[in-house]
MMTF fields as JSON, N, C-alpha, C and O atoms, coordinates in Angstrom:
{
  "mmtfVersion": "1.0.0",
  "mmtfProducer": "UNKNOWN",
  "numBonds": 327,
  "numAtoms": 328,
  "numGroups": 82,
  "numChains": 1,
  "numModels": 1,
  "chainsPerModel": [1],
  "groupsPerChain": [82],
  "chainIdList": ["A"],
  "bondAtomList": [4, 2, 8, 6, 12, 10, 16, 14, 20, 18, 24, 22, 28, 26, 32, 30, 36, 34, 40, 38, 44, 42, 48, 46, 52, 50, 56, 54, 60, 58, 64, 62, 68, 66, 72, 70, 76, 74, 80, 78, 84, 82, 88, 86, 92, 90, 96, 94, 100, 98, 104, 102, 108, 106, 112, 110, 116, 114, 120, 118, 124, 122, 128, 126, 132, 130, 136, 134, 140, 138, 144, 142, 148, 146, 152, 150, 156, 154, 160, 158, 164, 162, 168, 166, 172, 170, 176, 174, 180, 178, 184, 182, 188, 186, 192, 190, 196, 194, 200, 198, 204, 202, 208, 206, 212, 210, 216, 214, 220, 218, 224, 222, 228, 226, 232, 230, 236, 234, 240, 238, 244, 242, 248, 246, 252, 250, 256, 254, 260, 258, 264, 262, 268, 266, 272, 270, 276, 274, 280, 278, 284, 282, 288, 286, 292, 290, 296, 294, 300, 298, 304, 302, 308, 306, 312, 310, 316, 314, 320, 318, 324, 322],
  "bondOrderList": [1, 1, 1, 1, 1, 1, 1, 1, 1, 1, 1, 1, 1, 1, 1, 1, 1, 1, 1, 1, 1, 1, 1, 1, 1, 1, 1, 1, 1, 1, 1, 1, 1, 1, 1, 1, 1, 1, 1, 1, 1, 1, 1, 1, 1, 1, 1, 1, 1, 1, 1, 1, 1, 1, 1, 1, 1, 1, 1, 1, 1, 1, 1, 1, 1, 1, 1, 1, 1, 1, 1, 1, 1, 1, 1, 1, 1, 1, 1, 1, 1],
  "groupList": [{"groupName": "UNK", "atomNameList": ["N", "CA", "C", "O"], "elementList": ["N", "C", "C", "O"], "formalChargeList": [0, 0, 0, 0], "bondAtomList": [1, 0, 2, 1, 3, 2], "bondOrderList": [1, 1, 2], "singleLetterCode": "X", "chemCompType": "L-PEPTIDE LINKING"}],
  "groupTypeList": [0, 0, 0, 0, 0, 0, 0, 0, 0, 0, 0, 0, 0, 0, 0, 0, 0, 0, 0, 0, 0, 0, 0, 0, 0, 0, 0, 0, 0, 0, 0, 0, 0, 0, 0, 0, 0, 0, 0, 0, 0, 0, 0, 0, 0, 0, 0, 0, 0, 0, 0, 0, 0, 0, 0, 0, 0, 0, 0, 0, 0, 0, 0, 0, 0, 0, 0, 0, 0, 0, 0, 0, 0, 0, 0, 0, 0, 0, 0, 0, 0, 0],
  "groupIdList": [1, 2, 3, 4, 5, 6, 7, 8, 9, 10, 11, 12, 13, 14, 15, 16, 17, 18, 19, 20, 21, 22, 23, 24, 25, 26, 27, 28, 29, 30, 31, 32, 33, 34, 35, 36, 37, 38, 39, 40, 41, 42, 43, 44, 45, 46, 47, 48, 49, 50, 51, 52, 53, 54, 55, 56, 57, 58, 59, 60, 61, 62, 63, 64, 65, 66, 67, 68, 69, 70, 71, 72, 73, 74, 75, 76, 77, 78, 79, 80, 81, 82],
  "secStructList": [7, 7, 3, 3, 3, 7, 6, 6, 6, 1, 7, 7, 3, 3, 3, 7, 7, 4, 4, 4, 1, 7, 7, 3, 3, 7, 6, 6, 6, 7, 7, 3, 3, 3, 3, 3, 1, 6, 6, 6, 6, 1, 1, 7, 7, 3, 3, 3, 7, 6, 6, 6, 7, 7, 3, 3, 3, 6, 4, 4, 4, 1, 7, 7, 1, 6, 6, 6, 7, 7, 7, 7, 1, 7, 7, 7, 1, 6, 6, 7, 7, 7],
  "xCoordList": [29.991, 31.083, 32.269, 32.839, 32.577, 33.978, 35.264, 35.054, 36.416, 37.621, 38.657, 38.526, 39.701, 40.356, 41.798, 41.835, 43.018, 44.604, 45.413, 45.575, 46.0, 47.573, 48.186, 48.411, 48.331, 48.874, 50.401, 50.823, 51.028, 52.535, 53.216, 54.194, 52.469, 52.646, 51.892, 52.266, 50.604, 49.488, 49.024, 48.393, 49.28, 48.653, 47.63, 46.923, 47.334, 46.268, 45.204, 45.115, 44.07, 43.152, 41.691, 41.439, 40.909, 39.716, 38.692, 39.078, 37.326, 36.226, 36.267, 36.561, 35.683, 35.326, 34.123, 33.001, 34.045, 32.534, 32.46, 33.16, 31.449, 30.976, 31.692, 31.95, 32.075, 32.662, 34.562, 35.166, 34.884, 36.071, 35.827, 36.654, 34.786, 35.039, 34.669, 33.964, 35.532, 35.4, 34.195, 33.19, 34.29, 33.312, 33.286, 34.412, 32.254, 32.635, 31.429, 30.569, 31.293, 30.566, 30.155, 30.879, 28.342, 28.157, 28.88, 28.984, 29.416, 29.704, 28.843, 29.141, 27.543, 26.576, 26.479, 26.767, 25.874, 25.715, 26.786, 26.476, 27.9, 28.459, 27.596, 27.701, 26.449, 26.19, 26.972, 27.534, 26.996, 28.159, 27.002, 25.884, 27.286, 26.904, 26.59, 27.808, 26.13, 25.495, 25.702, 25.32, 26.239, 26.558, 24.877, 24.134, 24.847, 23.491, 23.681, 24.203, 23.321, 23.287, 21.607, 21.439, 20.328, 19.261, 18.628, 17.574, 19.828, 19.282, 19.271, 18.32, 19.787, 20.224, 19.614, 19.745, 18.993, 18.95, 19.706, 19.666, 20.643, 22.219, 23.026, 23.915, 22.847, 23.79, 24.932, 25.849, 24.922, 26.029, 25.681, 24.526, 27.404, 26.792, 27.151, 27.888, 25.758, 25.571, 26.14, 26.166, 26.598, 26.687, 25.192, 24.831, 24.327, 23.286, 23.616, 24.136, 23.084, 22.922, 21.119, 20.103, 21.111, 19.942, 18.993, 17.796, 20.091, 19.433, 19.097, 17.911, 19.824, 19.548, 19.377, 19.604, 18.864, 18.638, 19.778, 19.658, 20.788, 21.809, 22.151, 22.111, 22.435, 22.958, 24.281, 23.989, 25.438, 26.406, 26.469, 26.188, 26.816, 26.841, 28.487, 29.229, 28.785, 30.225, 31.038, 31.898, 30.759, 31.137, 31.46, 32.647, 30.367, 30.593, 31.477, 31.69, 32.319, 33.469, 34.354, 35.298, 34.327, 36.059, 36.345, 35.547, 37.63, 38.185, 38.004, 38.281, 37.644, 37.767, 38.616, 39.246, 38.845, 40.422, 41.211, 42.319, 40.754, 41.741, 42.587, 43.51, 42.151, 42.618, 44.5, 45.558, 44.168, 45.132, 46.188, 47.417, 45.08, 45.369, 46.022, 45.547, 46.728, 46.733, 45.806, 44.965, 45.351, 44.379, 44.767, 45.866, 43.891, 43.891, 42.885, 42.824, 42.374, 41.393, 40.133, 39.403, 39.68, 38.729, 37.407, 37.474, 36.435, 35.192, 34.25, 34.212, 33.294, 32.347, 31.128, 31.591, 29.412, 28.767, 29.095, 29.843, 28.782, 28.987, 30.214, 30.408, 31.278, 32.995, 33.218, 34.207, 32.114, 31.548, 31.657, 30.675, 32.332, 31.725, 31.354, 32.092, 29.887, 29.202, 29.363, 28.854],
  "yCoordList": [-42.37, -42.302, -43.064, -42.783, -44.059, -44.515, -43.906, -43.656, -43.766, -43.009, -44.553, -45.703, -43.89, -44.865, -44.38, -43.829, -44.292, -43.726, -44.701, -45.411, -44.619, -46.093, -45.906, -44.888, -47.196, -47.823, -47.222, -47.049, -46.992, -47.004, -45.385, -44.907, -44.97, -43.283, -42.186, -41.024, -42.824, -41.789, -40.719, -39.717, -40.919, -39.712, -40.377, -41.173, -40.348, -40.544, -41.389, -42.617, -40.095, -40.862, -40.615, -39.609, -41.388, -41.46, -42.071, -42.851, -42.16, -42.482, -44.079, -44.365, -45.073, -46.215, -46.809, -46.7, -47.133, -48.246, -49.612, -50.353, -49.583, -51.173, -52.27, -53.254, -52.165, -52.717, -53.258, -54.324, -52.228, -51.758, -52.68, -52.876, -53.027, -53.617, -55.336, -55.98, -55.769, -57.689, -58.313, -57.714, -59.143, -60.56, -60.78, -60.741, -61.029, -61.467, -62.292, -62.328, -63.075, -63.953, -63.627, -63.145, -64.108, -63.67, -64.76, -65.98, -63.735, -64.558, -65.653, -66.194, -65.627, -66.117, -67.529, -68.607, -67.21, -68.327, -68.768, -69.856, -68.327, -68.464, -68.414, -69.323, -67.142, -66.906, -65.908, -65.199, -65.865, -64.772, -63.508, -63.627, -62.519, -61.564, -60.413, -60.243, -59.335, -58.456, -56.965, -56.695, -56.036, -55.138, -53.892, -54.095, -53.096, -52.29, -50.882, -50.651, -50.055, -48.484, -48.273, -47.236, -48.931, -49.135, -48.633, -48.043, -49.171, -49.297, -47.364, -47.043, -46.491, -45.57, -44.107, -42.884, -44.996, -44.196, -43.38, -42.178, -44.156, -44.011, -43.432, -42.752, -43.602, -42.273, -43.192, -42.556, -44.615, -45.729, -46.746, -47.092, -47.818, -49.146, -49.729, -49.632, -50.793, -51.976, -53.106, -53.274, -53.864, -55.363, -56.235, -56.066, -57.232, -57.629, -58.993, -59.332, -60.051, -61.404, -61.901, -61.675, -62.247, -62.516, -63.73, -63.963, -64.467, -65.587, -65.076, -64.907, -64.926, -64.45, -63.306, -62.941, -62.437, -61.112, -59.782, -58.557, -60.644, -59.342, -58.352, -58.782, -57.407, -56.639, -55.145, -54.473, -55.042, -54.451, -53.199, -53.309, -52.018, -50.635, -50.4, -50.417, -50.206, -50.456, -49.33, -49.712, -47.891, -46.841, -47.408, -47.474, -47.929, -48.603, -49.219, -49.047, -50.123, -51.005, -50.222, -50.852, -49.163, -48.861, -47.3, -46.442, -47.477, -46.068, -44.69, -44.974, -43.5, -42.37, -42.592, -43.646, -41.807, -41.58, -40.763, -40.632, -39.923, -38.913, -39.395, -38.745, -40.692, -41.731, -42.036, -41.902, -42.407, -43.228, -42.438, -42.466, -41.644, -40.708, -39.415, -39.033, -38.495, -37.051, -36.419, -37.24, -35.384, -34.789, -34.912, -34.546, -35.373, -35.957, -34.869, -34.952, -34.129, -33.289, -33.919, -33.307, -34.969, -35.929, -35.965, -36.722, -35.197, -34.778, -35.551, -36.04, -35.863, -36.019, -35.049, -33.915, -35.031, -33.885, -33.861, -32.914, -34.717, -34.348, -34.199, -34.135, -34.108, -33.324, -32.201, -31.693, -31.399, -29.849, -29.059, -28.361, -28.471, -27.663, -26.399, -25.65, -25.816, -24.92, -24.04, -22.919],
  "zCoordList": [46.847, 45.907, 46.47, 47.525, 45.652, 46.025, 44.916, 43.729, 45.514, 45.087, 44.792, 45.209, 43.868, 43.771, 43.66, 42.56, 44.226, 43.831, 44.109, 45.102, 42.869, 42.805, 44.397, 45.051, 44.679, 45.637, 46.338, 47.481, 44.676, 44.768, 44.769, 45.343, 44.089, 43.955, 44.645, 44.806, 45.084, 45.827, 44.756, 45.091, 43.808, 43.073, 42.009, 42.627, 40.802, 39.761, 40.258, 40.274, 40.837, 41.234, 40.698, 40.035, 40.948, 39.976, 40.4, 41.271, 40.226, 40.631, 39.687, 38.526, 41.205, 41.382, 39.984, 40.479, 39.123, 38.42, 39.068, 39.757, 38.592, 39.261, 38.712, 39.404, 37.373, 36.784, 37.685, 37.565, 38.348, 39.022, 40.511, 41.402, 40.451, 42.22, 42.169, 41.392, 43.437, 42.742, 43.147, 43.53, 43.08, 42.951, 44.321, 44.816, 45.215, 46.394, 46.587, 45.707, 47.879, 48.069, 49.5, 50.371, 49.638, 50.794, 51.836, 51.713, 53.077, 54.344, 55.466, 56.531, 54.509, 55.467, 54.815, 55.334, 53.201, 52.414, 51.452, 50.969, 51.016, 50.228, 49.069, 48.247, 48.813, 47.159, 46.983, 47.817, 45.117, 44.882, 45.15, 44.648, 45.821, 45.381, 44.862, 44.924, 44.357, 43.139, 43.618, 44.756, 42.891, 43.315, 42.695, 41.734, 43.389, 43.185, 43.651, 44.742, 42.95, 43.458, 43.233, 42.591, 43.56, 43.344, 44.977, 45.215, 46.071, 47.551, 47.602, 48.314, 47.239, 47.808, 46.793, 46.835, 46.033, 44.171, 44.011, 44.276, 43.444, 43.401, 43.955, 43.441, 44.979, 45.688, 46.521, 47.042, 46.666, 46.94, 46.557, 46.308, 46.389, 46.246, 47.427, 48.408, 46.555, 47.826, 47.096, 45.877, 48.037, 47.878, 48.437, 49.602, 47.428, 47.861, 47.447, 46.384, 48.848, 48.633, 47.955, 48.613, 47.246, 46.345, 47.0, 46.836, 47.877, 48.204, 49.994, 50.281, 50.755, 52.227, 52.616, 53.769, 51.512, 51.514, 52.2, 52.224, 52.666, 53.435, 52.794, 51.641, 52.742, 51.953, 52.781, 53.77, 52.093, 52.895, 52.027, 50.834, 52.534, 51.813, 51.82, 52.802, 50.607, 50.249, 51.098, 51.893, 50.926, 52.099, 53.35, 53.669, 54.287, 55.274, 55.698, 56.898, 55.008, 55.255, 54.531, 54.056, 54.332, 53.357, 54.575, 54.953, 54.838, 55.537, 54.416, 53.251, 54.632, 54.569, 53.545, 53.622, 52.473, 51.616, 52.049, 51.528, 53.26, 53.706, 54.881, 55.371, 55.313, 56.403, 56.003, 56.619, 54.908, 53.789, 52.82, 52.759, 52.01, 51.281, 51.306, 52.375, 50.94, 50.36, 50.124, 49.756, 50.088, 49.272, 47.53, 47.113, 46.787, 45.716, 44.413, 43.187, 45.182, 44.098, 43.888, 43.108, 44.365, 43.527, 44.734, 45.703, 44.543, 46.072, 45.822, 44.693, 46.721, 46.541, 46.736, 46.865, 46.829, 47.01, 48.19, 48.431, 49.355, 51.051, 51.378, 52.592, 50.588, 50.905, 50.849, 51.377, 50.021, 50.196, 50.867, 50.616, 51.832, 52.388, 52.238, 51.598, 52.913, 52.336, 53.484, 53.478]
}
């Protein structure tokens, strides 16, 4: 799950679509590449290069929201605790 809260206020925050994240290009080949929640069955996205097969898990490169953030109300299942 990726999270998303305005920059300027820290508050109205909301869950990430694919639609919501940019265009990027792989660092290896310069192809654009394709975003996928297919690697994980659905449980994250990936960024996948089509042509050099790399592929980056979007979680991976982004800090924590609690790094950055407030507590915001907005969990994921493994933010749970049981």
């Amino acid at each position: 799950m990726v999270g998303r809260v305005c920059l300027k206020c820290r508050t109205r925050s909301d869950y990430v679509a694919v639609t919501d994240l940019p265009d990027l290009k792989c660092e290896h080949c310069e192809t654009s590449l394709t975003v996928s929640q297919e690697v994980e069955h659905h449980r994250n996205y990936y960024y996948l290069c089509p042509k050099c097969r790399r592929q980056w898990r979007l979680a991976s490169v982004l800090p924590s929201w609690n790094q950055l953030f407030p507590y915001s109300g907005l969990a994921a299942d493994q933010d749970i605790h049981r």
